[in-house]
C-alpha positions in Angstrom: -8.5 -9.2 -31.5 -10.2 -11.7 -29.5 -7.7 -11.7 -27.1 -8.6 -8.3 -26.6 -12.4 -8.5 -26.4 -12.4 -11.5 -24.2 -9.8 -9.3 -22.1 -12.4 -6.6 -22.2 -14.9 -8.5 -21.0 -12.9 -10.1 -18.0 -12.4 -6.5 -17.0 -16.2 -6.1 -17.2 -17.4 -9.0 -15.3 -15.1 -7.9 -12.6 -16.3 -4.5 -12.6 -19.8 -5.5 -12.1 -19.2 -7.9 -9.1 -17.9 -4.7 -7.9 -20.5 -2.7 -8.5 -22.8 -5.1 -7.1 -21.0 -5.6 -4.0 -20.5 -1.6 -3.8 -24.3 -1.2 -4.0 -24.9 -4.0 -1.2 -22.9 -2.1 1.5 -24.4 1.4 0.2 -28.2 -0.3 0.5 -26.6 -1.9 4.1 -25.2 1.9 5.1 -28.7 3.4 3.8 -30.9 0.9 6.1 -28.5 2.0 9.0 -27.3 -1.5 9.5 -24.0 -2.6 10.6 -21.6 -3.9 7.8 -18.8 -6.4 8.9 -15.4 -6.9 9.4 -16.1 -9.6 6.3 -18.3 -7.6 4.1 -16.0 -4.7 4.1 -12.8 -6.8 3.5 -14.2 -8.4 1.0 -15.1 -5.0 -0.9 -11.3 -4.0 -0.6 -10.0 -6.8 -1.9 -12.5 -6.9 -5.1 -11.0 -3.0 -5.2 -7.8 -4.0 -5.1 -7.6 -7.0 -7.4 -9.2 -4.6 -9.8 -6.8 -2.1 -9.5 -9.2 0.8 -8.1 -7.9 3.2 -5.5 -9.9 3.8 -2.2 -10.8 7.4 -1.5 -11.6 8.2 1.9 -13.9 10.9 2.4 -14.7 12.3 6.5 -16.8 15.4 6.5 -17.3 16.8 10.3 -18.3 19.7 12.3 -16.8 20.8 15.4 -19.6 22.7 17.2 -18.8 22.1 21.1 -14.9 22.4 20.7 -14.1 18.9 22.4 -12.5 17.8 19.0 -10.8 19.3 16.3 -10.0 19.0 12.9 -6.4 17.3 13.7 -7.5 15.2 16.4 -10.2 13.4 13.8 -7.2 13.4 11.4 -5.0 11.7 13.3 -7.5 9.3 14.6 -8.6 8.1 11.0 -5.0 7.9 10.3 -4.0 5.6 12.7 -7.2 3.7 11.7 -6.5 3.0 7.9 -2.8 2.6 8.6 -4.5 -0.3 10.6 -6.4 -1.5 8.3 -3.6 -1.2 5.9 -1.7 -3.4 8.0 -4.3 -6.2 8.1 -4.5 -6.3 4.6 -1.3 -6.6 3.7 -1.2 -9.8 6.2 -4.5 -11.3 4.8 
């Protein structure tokens, strides 16, 4: 049972350094200021140590017809298939 508990609350300690670091880069993103190549790293790795699953969400609107939908798609793609890569390496 303490096994358990002390297992638990490994799981919550790591959960709230992730929290914490998730509500640093929201408060960054609010204030309109850049976040890093660093900051942003570091938040991926916290997720995936911890076993949570980024979800990527782009909303747009295509109102002068220069772009479209499958453009943006394949250009955020190629992006996170980047950024894939460099994780993997690091």
């Amino acid at each position: 049972m303490s096994l358990q508990i002390a297992r638990l609350n490994e799981t919550i300690l790591m959960q709230q350094k992730l929290l914490d670091e998730l509500e640093y880069i929201s408060r960054l993103m609010h204030l309109k200021q850049p976040v890093t190549i660093e900051e942003f790293t570091k938040l991926l790795e916290m997720m995936k140590g911890g076993g949570t699953k980024l979800i990527f969400t782009e909303q747009g609107v295509f109102l002068d017809g220069r772009d479209t939908p499958a453009q943006r798609e394949h250009g955020t793609k190629e992006m996170l298939d980047k950024l894939g890569v460099q994780l993997e390496i690091a």
